[in-house]
N, C-alpha and C positions, 0 to 999 in steps of 0.2 A: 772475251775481254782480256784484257792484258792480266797477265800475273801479277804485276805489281800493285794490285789492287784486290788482294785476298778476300777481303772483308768492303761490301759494298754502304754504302748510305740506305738505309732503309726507309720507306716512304709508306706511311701507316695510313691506308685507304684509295682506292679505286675510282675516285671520284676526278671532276675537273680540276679540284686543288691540287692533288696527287699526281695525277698524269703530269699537269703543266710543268710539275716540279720535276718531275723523272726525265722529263723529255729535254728541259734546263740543262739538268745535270749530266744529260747523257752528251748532251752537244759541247761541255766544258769537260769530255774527258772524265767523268766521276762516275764510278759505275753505281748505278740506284735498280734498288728491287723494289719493289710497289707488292707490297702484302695486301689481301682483300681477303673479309669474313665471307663473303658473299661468293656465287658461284662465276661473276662478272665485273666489267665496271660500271660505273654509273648505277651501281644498286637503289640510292636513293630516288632517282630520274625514273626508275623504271617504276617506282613503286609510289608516283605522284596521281592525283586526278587526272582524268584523261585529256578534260579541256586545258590544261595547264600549256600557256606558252613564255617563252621568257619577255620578260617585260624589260629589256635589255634590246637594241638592236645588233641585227646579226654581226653589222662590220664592227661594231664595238666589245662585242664578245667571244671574239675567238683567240683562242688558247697560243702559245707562242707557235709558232714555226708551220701552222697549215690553218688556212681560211676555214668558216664557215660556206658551204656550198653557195651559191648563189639560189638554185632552185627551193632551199627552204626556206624562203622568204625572208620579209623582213623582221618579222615575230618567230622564232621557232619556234615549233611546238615540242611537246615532250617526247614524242618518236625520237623526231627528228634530231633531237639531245643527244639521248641515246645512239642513235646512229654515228652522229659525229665521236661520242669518245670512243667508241670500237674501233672506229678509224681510225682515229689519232693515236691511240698504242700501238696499233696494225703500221699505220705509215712511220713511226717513231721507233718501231719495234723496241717498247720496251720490254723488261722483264718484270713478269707481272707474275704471281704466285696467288693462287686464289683458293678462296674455302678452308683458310688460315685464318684464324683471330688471335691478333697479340691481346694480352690480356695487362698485361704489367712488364710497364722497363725500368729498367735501375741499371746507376752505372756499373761498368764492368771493375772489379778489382783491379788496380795496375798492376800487380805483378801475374794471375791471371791472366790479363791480355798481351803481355809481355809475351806468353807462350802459346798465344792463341794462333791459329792458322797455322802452315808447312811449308817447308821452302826455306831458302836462299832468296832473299830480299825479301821478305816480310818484316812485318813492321809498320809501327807507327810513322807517319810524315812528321816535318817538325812540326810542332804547336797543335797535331790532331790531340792529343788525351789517349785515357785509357779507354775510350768507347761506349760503348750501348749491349748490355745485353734484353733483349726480347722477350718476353715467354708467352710461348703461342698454345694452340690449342694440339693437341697430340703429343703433350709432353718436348716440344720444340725447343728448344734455346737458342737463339737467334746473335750471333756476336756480330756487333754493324761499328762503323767506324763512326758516323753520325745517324742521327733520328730526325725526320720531319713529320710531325703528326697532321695528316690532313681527314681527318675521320668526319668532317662534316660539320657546318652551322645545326644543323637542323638533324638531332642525332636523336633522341632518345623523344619518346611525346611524354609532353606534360599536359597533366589532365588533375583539375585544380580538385584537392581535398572537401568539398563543399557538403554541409551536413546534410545526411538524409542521401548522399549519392549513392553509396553500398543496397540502401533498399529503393531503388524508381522502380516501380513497375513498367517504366518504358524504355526503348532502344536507346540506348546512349552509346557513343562511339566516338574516337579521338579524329578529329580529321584525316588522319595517317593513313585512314582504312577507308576512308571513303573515294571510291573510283569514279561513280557518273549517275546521274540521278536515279536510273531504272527501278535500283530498290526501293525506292522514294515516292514514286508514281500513287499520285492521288491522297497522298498521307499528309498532315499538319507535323511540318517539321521547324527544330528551333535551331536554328545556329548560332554558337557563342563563341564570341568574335571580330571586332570589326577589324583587323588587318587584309590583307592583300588576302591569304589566302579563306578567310572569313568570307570576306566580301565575293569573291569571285563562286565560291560554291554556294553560296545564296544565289545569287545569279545566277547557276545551274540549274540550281533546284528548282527554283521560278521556270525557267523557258524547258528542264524538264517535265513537267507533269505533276509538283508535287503539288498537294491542294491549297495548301495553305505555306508561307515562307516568313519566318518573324527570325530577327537579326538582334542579336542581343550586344549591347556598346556598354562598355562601361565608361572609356572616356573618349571623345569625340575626335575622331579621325581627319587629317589634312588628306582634301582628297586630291589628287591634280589627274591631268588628263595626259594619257599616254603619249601623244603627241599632237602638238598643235603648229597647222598647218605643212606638215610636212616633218616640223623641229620635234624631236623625241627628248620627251622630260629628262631622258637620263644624260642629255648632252648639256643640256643645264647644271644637274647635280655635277655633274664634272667643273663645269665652271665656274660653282657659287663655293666647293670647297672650302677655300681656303680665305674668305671674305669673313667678316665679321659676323658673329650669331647675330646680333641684332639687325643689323643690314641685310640678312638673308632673311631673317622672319620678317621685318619691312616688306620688301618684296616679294616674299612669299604670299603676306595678306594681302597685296595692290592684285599680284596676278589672281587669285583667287575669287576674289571678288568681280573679275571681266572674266573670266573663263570657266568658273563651277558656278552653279545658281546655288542659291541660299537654298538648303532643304531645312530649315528649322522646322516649318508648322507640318514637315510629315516625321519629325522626332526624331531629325539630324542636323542640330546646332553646328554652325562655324567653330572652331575647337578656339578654345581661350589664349594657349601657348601656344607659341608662335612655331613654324615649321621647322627651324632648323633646330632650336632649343631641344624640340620633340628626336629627332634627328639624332642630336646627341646624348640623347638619354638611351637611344636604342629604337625608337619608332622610326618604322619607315611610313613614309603615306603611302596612302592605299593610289594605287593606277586604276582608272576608270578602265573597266572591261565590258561596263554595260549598268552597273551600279547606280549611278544618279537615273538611268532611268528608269529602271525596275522601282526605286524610290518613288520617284516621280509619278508613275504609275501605279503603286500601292502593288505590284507582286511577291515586293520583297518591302516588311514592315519593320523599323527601327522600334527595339523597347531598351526596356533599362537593364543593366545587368543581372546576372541570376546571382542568388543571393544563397539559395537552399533548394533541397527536394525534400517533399513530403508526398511521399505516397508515388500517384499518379502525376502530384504536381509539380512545377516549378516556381518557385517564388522568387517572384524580382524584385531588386532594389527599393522598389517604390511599394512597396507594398503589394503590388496585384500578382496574381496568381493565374497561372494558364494552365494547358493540360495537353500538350502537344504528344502524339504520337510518338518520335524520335529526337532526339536533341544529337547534333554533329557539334562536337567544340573543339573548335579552331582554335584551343588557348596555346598554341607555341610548344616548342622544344627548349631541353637541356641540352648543353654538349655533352653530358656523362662522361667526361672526362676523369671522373673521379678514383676511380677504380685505376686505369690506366697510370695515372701520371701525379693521384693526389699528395702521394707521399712525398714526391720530390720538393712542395712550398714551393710549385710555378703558378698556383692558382689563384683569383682572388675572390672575392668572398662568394660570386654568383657565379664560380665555377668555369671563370675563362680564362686564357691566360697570361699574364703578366706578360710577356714578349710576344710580338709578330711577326711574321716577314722576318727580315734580314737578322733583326735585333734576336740574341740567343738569352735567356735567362742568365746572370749572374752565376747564382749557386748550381746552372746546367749547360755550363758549356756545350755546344755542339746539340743541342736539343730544337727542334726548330719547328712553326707552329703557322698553316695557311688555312684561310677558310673560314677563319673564327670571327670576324666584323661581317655588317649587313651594310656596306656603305652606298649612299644615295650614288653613288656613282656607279655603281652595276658590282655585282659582286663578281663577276667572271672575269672581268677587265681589273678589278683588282685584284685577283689570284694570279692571273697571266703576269699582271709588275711584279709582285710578290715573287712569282718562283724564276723569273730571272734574277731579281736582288738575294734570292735566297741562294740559286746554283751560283751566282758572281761572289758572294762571301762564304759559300763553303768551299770552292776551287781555293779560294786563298787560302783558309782553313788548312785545306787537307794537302797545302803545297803542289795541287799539278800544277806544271807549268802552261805557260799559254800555246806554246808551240808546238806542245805533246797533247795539245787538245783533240787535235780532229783525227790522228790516229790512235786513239786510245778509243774514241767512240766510233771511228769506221764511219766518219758522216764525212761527206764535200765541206768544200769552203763557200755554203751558205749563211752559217750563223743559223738562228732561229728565227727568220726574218716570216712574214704571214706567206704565204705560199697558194695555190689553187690546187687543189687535191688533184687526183690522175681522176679518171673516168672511171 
């Protein structure tokens, strides 16, 4: 990479949001290193359930500047995830440093980064700042010119404080760790959770082998179907965006009611609020992977949420009491961003952060943040906008020019345009 770029952009995770953004920046000319705690990318992908495919279609989800195969279908599976981002740092050759955990950034002193790096033209661009310093695992200190933290939605398992959990006498495990039904085989198990990923390892467990499958809800989930007739839900979420909450939950309740059946009298109610309202509070609806009919069927049985354990038991909402074998609970992730980035006041009260995409914090200049929405519109397809708006406002940022682009990154005059991988 050129010299005049002593001090690169740092890109805090391995993952879809990270690469996209590396691969961005590397095509406007900005040199980005991609740090990973992990021995890889896509750590989180590799370490999902095995039936896991994206509920996203493929041509809607691939990453700037090289297609999704064709051969992995229209649903990718979680291999196949994996596979594509190995590729995509491979064909993008980024630089990727792995088995490094930044642990805490704070800006760099300006007079300190005044003296930072060696040479004859070093230095700050105009309007870059004093920097980023990093501190990694190995006593590291990391001096970057700008920071994008992409460390993941879905980073830390939360696994809810509920009395009596420290003493069950039965298997309890966060969804995070659970890979495919095998261990499950012939056992009464309870899953708590009715999200996407709730629902779907219910559904495993049912047409794995487990004996018995009871789904614990606490509030009633919009279900919608993966695609109908061809049209994939999320090309909808794309379109209903930016229409009115109420006019989307209108139309939310009409299609639901011609395309899901009423599962009320098997103890899954139509939810009260409406889809988008749900939506922007943070719920995504759950995609039919096979759910309404394992309901339907009684393999997988709706109860009320869990309330407490006692003993061997669990006690739900409603007063009744079961005695399940294992309970899997799909109750969500934190970003754990806390640690990381809490000191700077980028966070807001549930730990996410105040700016996204393009937009930089106020009191953090040059601090930048992808991966942290769950939006109906696919989250891969927003990371992909994202880390173009994010590399097209830090080029401005860090002053490259535009015609010093593509020799500074050693790329053709493609742009980032979607591409068909080589053979």
């Amino acid at each position: 990479m050129s010299s005049t770029q002593p001090r690169p952009v740092y890109v805090i995770g391995a993952g879809p949001g990270g690469l996209a953004v590396a691969a961005a920046l590397r095509a406007r000319g900005v040199r980005a290193v991609v740090v990973e705690k992990s021995d890889g990318v896509g750590a989180s992908w590799r370490g999902h359930y095995a039936r896991l495919h994206l509920h996203t279609t493929r041509r809607l989800s691939a990453l700037p500047g090289l297609a999704i195969p064709r051969r992995f279908g229209r649903w990718v599976s979680r291999d196949d995830v994996v596979r594509y981002l190995e590729k995509y740092a491979e064909f993008h050759e980024l630089e990727l440093v792995t088995g490094v955990e930044v642990t805490r950034i704070e800006r760099a002193p300006a007079a300190a980064d005044a003296g930072a790096g060696a040479g004859a033209g070093d230095g700050a661009a105009a309007g870059e700042g004093p920097g980023w310093l990093l501190h990694a695992s190995g006593g590291r200190v990391l001096a970057g010119r700008a920071v994008v933290v992409a460390t993941g939605f879905n980073h830390t398992p939360r696994l809810p404080d509920w009395p009596g959990r420290d003493t069950y006498t039965g298997a309890l495990a966060h969804a995070s760790a659970y890979r495919d039904p095998k261990p499950y085989e012939g056992r009464d198990v309870l899953v708590v959770g009715a999200g996407n990923t709730g629902a779907e390892i219910a559904v495993d467990l049912a047409e794995g082998g487990a004996a018995r499958v009871r789904l614990a809800v606490r509030t009633a989930p919009h279900i919608v179907r993966r695609s109908t007739a061809g049209w994939p839900a999320q090309r909808t979420g794309i379109l209903v965006r930016r229409l009115p909450v109420r006019l989307v939950d209108r139309l939310g309740a009409l299609t639901a009611k011609v395309s899901v059946p009423d599962l009320t009298a098997y103890g899954l109610p139509r939810p009260e609020s409406g889809l988008y309202s749900r939506v922007r509070q943070g719920a995504i609806p759950v995609q039919d992977v096979g759910l309404i009919a394992a309901v339907r069927a009684g393999t997988v049985e709706p109860v009320a949420a869990v309330e407490a354990f006692d003993g061997a038991e669990v006690v739900l909402a409603d007063g009744s009491r079961i005695t399940p074998d294992a309970v899997v609970a799909a109750t969500g992730y934190r970003r754990g961003l806390e640690g990381l980035i809490g000191h700077l006041d980028v966070l807001d009260e549930r730990g996410r952060p105040l700016a996204h995409g393009r937009r930089t914090p106020a009191q953090a200049p040059g601090l930048y943040f992808t991966g942290f929405t769950n939006p109906i519109s696919g989250m891969f397809r927003e990371m992909a906008l994202d880390a173009e708006k994010i590399a097209k406002a830090l080029a401005r940022r860090l002053g490259v020019r535009a015609e010093a682009r593509r020799a500074a990154a050693h790329l053709p005059d493609t742009g980032l345009r979607p591409v068909d991988p080589p053979a």
